[in-house]
N, C-alpha and C positions, 0 to 999 in steps of 0.2 A: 551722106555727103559726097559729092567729087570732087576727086583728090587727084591733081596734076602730080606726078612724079615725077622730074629732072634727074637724071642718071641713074636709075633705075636698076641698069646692069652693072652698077659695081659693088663690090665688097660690102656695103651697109642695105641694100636696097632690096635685094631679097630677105633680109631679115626681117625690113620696114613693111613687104608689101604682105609676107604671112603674119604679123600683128595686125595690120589694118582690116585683113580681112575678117579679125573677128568681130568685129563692130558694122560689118556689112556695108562697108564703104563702097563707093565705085569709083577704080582707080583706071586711070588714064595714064601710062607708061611712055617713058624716052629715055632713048640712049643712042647713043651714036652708033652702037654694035646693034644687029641681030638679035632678038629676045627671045629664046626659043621655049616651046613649052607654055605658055600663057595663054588663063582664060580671059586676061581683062587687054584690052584697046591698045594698041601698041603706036608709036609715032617716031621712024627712026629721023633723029633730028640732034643735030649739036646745040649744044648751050647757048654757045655765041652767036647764032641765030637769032638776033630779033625778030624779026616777019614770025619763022618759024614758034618760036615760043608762043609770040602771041595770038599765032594759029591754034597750036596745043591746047589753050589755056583758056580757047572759049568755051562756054558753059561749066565752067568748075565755079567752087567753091573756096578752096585751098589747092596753094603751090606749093610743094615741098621739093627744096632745092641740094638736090644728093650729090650734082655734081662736082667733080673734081679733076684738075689736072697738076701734075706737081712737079715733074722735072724738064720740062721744056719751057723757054722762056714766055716766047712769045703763047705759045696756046695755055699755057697755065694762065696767064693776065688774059684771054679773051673769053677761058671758062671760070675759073676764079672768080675773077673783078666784071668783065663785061656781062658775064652769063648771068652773075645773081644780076647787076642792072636790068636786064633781061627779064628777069622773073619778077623783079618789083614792076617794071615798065607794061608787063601783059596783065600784072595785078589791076594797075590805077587802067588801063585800057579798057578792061571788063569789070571794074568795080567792085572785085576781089576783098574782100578785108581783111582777109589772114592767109599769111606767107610764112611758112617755115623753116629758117635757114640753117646751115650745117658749117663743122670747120673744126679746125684743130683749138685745144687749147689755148698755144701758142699764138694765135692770132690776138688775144689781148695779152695775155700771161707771157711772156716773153723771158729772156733768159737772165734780164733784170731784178723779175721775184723770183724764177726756179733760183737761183742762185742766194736768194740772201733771204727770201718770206715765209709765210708760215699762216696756217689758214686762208690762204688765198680765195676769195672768193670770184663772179664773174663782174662784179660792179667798180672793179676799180678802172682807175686810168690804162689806157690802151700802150701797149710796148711790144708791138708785134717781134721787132728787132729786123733783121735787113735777111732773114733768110726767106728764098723767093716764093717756098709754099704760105708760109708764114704772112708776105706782106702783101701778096695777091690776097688772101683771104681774108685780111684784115682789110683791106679795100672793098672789097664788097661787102662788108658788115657795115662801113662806114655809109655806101652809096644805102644798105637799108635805113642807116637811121635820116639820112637824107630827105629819102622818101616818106617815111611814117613821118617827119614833121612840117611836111608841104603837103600830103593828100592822106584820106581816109582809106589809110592801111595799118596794120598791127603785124610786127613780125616778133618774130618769137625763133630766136639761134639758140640750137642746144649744139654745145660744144665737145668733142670728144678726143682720145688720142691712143691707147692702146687698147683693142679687140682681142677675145678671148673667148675659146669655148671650152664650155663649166667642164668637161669631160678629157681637157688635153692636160696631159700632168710630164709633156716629153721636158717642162723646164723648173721642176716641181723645184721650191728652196733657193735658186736663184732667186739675186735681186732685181725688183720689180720695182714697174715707173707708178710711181703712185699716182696716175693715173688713168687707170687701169679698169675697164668694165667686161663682161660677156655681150656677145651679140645679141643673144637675148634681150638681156636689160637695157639694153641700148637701145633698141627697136622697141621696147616697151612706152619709151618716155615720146613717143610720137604719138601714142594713144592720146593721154590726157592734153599734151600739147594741140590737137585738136578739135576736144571736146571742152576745154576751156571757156569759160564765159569771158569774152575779148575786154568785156568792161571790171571782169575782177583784178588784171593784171594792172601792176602800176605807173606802166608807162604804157606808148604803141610800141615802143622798141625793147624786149626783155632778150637777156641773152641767161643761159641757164648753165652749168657743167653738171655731165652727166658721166658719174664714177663709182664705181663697188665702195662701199665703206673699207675703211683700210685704217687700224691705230696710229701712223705716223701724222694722220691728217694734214699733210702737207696743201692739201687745196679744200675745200669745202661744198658739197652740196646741199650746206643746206637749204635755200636758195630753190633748188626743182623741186625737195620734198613739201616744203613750206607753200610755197604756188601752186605748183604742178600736181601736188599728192604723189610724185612717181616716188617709187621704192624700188632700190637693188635690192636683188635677190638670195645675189652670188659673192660674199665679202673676197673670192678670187683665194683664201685662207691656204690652200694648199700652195698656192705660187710664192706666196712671202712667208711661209711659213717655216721656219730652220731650225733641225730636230738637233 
């Protein structure tokens, strides 16, 4: 399959791009920085690029949208919000059917349920809350489902929020955000998320959370295992664990 990559060089997208390669994908990379060191196709390009994206995006198969900006107003709302626009908008351009979008928990899960719920799942009502990573990104989830219900497209948002590698133990016993995965496993659920049959899923618009099993089950995946078949690996046991 080719696989358009948006933000490629950040924090989640080198984990994304060594999973995809085991499935012999051909992946098409963007970031706005320098990529250095790579065998697959590189396109240095901003999110907020229309034109650009949907230069990117000719001859792929799937979009996966990595990017992120989070503490600047105005460019967080033009890679955030405008950029996923962007990425649906090169989809329906080139007849793309499957988009896969990214974003914090908080973009539905907001501090509405952390505060008072329990089994959270990702199908409830949307309460991003007014924090600006938060509602930029809840905005572009919104413009996706906009799009799957006007044109033949299918996006699939796996949502995340704290990264973790299975071998750092510098915050061992400390309390931990029960939301909580390794890079690994995180970078895993883009496997099935693209090999998915578009017509097994129950909408065009699924959003998924994707997190270590953890006993307080403050939020629930079961939801990617159930659809997706994805399984954590890594229950993170040693971070919440208090001897």
């Amino acid at each position: 399959m080719n696989v358009l990559i948006l933000g490629a060089n950040g924090q989640l997208g080198p984990h994304v791009i060594k999973a995809l390669e085991k499935d012999g994908h051909t992946l098409r990379l963007t970031d706005i920085n320098d990529l250095p060191d790579t065998p697959h196709e590189y396109f240095k390009l901003d999110a907020g690029d229309l034109d650009g994206v949907i230069a990117a995006a000719e001859g792929m198969d799937t979009i996966i949208n990595l990017s992120v900006l989070r503490p600047h107003r105005q460019i967080a709302f033009d890679v955030n919000a405008r950029g996923t626009y962007n990425a649906m908008a090169a989809a329906v351009h080139h007849g793309i059917k499957r988009v896969i979008n990214t974003g914090p928990h908080y973009t539905i899960a907001g501090p509405t349920y952390e505060n008072n719920d329990y089994l959270i799942g990702p199908d409830i009502p949307t309460q991003s809350g007014t924090l600006l990573y938060a509602i930029t990104k809840s905005l572009g989830q919104e413009v996706c489902r906009i799009f799957t219900e006007n044109h033949d497209v299918h996006v699939l948002t796996l949502l995340f929020y704290n990264f973790w590698f299975p071998d750092d133990h510098s915050h061992d016993g400390e309390d931990v955000t029960p939301y909580s995965v390794t890079w690994q496993d995180s970078a895993e659920a883009f496997r099935p998320a693209l090999s998915i049959d578009l017509e097994e899923l129950p909408s065009k618009c699924e959003t998924f959370f994707i997190f270590a099993d953890m006993p307080h089950q403050k939020f629930t995946n079961e939801k990617a295992k159930r659809i997706l078949g994805w399984q954590p690996t890594n229950t993170l046991a040693h971070r919440w664990t208090k001897l």
